[in-house]
N, C-alpha and C positions, 0 to 999 in steps of 0.2 A: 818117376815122381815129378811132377810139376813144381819148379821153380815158384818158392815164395815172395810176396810180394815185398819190397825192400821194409816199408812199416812193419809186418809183419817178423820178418825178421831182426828187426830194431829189437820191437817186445822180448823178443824168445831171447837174444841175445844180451838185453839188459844195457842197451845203447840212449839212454836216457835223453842226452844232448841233442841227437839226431831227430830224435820223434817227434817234436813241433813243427818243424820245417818240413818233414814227411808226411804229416797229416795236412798243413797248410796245403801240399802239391796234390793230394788225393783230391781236396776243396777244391782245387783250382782247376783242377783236371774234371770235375764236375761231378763226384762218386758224392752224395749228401752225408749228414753226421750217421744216421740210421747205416747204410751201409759199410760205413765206414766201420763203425765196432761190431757188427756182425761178421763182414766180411773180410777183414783186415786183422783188427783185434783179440775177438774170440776164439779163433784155430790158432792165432800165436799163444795164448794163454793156454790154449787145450792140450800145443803139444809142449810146454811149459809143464804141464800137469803131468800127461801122458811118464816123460820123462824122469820127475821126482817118484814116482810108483815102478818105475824099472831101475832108481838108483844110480839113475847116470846122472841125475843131479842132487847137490842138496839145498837146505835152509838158504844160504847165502844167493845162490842165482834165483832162488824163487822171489827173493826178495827185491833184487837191482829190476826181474822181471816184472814183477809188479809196481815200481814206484816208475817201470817208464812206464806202461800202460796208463797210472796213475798221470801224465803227464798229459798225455793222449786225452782222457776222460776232461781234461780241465779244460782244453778247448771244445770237446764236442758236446760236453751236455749240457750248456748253455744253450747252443745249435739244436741240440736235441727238443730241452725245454721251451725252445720259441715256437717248435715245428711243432709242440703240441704231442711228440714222440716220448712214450714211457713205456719203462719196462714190460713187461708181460707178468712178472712176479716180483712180489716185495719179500722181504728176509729182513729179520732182526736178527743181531747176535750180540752177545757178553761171556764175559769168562764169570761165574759165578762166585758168589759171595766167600770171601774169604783166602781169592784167590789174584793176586796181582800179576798174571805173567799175562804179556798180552801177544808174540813173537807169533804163536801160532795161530791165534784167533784173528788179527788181521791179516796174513797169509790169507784163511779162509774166506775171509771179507772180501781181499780181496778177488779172489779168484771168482768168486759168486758174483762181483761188478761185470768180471771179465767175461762173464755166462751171460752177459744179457741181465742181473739182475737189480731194482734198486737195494740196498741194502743197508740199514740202519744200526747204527755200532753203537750200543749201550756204553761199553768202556767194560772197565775190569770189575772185581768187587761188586757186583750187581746183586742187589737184592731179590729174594723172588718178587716181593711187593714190585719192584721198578720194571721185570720182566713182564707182569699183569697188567701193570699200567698201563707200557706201551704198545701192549699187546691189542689190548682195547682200543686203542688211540689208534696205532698205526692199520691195526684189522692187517698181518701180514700173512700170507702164504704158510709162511718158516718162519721157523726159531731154532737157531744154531745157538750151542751151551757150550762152553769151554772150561776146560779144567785142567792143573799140570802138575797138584798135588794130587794124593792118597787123604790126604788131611781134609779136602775141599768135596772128594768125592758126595757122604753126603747133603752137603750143600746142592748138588746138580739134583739129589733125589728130591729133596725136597723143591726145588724151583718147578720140575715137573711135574711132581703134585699139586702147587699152588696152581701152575695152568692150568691142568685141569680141572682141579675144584671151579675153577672161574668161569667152566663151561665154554670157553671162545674153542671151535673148530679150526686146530692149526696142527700144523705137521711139524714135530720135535726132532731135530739130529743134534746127536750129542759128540763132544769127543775129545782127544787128549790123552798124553801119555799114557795113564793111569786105565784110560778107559778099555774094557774091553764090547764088545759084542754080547756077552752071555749080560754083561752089567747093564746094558744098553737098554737088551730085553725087561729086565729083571724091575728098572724103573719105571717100566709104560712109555720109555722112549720110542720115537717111530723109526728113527734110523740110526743109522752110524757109520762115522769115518774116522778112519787108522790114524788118517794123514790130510795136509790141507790139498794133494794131489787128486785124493780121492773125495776130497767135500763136495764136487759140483755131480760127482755121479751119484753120490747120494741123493743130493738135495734133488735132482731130476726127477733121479727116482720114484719120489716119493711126490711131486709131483704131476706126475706122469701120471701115477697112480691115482693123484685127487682128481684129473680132468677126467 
């Protein structure tokens, strides 16, 4: 197996400190912001990912891994947005209405940055009205829903209703504690994930699919 690259291994490892100065040497070594999160960034997040789905990690190192990645993003996408360099897919996400836990839906956020993707974060308590709006507004790819009651459940039914009443062609992945798969179906949801490990296989997926 090939020796990872030290940024990379920052990420996976959750080295927060280190990763400005490693991104800096990648810049100066002449790698641009594009390859940089491609080629640096996103295989550390991936086997970040890889890793919460075999249970050799949990909640807590996904999260040191994602606020260094987070750290990473703060210099490159300025760099990114001069070069005129954008994602390839846009993603909205919110935990839906009635629902205030946010722990798992920004995992998911992030990890979806760390795919390459841009991603627009409603917040928590989202109404379906606000998930339409921006839906319209933003024109995104995805729409990631989050839930972490049984209470909030249908709320998510209803948010995916209200999209699709509104007619905008977009790919739905839904998920959270509560949720299962058979539930997923059952709402006219297009996808779903367990875990925020497995949210970017999803959301590929389902992409993948629309190309």
């Amino acid at each position: 197996m090939n020796e990872l690259h030290p940024l990379t291994q920052a990420v996976i490892n959750g080295r927060r400190k280190e990763v400005p100065d490693l991104v800096q040497q990648c810049l100066d070594a002449g790698e641009d912001a594009k390859s940089i999160v491609q080629d640096r960034l996103v295989p550390g997040m991936t086997v970040v990912g890889e890793r919460f789905k075999k249970n050799e990690i949990f909640v807590p190192e996904m999260l040191v891994a994602a606020r260094a990645m987070k750290e990473a993003l703060k210099i490159l996408e300025p760099l990114l947005v001069a070069a005129g360099v954008r994602p390839e897919h846009t993603a909205i996400i919110g935990t839906v209405e009635g629902d205030l836990h946010d722990i798992g839906k920004n995992l998911v956020a992030m990890m979806w940055k760390g795919a390459n993707m841009e991603v627009i974060d409603l917040g928590v308590n989202v109404p379906p009205a606000k998930f339409v709006e921006a839906i319209a507004q933003h024109k995104p790819h995805l729409v990631g829903l989050s839930a972490l009651l049984t209470t909030t459940m249908p709320a998510m039914r209803t948010t995916v209703k209200a999209i699709r009443d509104a007619g905008i062609p977009v790919k739905i992945v839904v998920g959270g504690a509560p949720i299962t798969r058979e539930f997923a179906e059952e709402i006219g949801a297009d996808g779903y994930s367990r875990d925020a490990g497995s949210a970017v296989d999803a959301a590929l997926e389902l992409l993948r699919a629309k190309a």
